[in-house]
C-alpha angles and dihedrals in degrees: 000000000000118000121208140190091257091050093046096044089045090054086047085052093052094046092052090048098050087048094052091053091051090060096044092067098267104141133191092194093100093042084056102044087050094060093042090062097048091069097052106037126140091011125130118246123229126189112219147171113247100231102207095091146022089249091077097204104197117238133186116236123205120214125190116185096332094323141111111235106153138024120177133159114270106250092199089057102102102200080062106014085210100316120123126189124237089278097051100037088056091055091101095058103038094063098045090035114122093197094114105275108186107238101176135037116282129197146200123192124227103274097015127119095206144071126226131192115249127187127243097267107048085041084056103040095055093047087053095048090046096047088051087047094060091038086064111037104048102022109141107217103181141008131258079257091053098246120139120259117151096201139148123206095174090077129073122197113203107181120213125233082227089086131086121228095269100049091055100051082050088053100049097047093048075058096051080049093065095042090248102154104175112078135134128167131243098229094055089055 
């Protein structure tokens, strides 16, 4: 498309126009809000936590007829007064998304080339075996100085950002349980 003197002065003429209004007390607060109800009316608002940080931020969910159809920020929660970040923005998206979220453990063999899809307790009970395997074999129990120490270097902790604060001192001290000493958290990277 061309543009001429009389189209671009035109567009400077409505700018001008709709900011004028805009000063002169003409909103379009209420015209949004109002399309903004009629999606979710008549859904049921849930208040939630966004899971994708310790700050919890709260958010309120929407649900029509089963469904998920909103999420927004909670403007009433004080710690985000309605603002979400990138993550929790995307919520939304991320769970009616159709772009192949894996929603069960998968596993490849040494040597395949393949995955298949395994269920919880068999996922569970080998991380548990080969956790236990490397536990035994290469525990340090005690220091060149012959101090005791109970520690494992084999294994690496790398905490998610999925967790509250809670889960993830729970988390820590069932590590140091295991004499795991080498842990860090996502969120601190």
């Amino acid at each position: 498309m061309k543009s001429t003197r009389r189209s671009f002065l035109k567009g400077i003429g409505a700018g001008v126009l709709a900011l004028s209004l805009g000063h002169m007390g003409f909103s379009l607060k209420e015209a949004h809000a109002y399309a903004r109800s009629l999606k979710i009316e008549g859904a049921k608002e849930v208040h939630s936590v966004c899971p994708f940080c310790a700050v919890c931020c709260q958010i309120i969910a929407h649900v029509k007829d089963g469904q998920l159809i909103s999420t927004e920020g909670d403007p009433d929660f004080p710690i985000n007064e309605g603002s979400l970040c990138a993550k929790g923005a995307s919520l939304y998206s991320m769970y009616t998304g159709k772009h192949g979220r894996i929603l069960k453990p998968q596993y490849r063999a040494p040597g395949s080339d393949h995955w298949e899809e395994k269920d919880w307790d068999w996922t569970l009970t080998e991380i548990a075996k080969r956790i236990k395997k490397t536990r035994d074999e290469d525990m340090i129990l005690k220091n060149e100085k012959g101090q005791t120490v109970n520690r494992l270097e084999t294994i690496f902790w790398m905490g998610t950002s999925h967790a509250s604060n809670e889960e993830c001192a729970c988390i820590q001290e069932a590590l140091k349980g295991l004499g795991i000493a080498s842990l860090d958290h996502q969120a601190r990277v």
